[in-house]
C-alpha positions as CSV (number, residue, x, y, z in Angstrom):
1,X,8.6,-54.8,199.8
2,X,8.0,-56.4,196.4
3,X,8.1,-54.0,193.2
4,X,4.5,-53.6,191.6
5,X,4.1,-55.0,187.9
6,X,2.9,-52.7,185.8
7,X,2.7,-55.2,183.3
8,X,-0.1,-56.8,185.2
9,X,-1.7,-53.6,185.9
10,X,-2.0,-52.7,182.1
11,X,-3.3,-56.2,181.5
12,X,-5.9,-56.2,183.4
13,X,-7.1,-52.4,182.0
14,X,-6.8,-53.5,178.8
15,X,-9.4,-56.6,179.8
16,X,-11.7,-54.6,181.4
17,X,-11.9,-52.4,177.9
18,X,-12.8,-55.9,176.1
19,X,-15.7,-56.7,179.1
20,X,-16.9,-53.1,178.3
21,X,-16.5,-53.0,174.5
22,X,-18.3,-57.1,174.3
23,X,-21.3,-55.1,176.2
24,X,-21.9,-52.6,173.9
25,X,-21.7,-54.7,170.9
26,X,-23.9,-56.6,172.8
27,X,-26.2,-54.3,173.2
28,X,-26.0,-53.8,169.3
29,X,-27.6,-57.5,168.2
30,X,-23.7,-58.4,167.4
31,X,-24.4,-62.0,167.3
32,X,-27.1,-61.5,164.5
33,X,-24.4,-59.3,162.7
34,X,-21.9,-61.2,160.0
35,X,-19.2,-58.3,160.5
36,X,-19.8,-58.1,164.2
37,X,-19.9,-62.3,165.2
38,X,-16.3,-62.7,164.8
39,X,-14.9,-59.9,167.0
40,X,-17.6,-61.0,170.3
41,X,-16.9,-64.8,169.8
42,X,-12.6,-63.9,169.9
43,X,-14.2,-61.2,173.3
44,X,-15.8,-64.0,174.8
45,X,-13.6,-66.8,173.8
46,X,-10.5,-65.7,176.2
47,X,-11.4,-62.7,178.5
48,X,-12.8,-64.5,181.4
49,X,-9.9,-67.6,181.5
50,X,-7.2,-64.4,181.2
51,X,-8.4,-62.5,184.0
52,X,-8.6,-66.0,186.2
53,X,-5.1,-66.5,184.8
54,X,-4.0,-63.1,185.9
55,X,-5.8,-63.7,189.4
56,X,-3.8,-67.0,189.5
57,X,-0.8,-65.4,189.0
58,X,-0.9,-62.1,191.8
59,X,-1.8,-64.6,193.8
60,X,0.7,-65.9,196.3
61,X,2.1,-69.1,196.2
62,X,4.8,-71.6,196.6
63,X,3.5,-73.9,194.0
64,X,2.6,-71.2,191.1
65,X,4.6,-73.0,187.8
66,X,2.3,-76.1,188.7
67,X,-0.6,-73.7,189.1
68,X,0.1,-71.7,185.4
69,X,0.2,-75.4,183.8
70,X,-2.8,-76.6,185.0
71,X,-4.3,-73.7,184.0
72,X,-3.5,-73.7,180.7
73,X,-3.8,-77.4,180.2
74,X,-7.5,-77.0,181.4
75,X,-7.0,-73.6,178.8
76,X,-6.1,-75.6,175.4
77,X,-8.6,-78.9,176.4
78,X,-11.7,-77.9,178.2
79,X,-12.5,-74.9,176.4
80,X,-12.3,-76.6,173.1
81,X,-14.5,-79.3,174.2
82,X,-17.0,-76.9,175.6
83,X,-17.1,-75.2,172.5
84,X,-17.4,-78.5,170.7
85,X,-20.2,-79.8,172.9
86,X,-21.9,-76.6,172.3
């Protein structure tokens, strides 16, 4: 029976904090805020592709360097052309 990764476990919490704490600032009119724009753009700029990468990775596979790769090829091009386009 395979060891559990901590690692991975704290990860994740520490995720779900940065869900919760871009909600409240949210909640706050952050976006309209100078002082409060930088921190929800970094929030929503890599919270979502970590936990997919984190879901990539518990999951099991024979092919899983391939997998991390494409990942964050798609990671350092697509994003920045959506933000671009945007």
């Amino acid at each position: 029976m395979p060891l559990r990764d901590h690692r991975l476990d704290r990860a994740k919490g520490i995720l779900i904090f940065t869900v919760v704490l871009g909600h409240l600032l949210a909640r706050t009119s952050a976006w309209e805020s100078d002082v409060l724009r930088a921190p929800m753009y970094l929030i929503y700029s890599f919270h979502m592709p970590a936990f997919v990468f984190l879901a990539g990775i518990t999951a099991k596979s024979n092919r899983l360097p391939e997998r991390v790769l494409t990942f964050l090829v798609f990671l350092f091009t697509g994003l920045p052309m959506m933000w671009v386009w945007m």
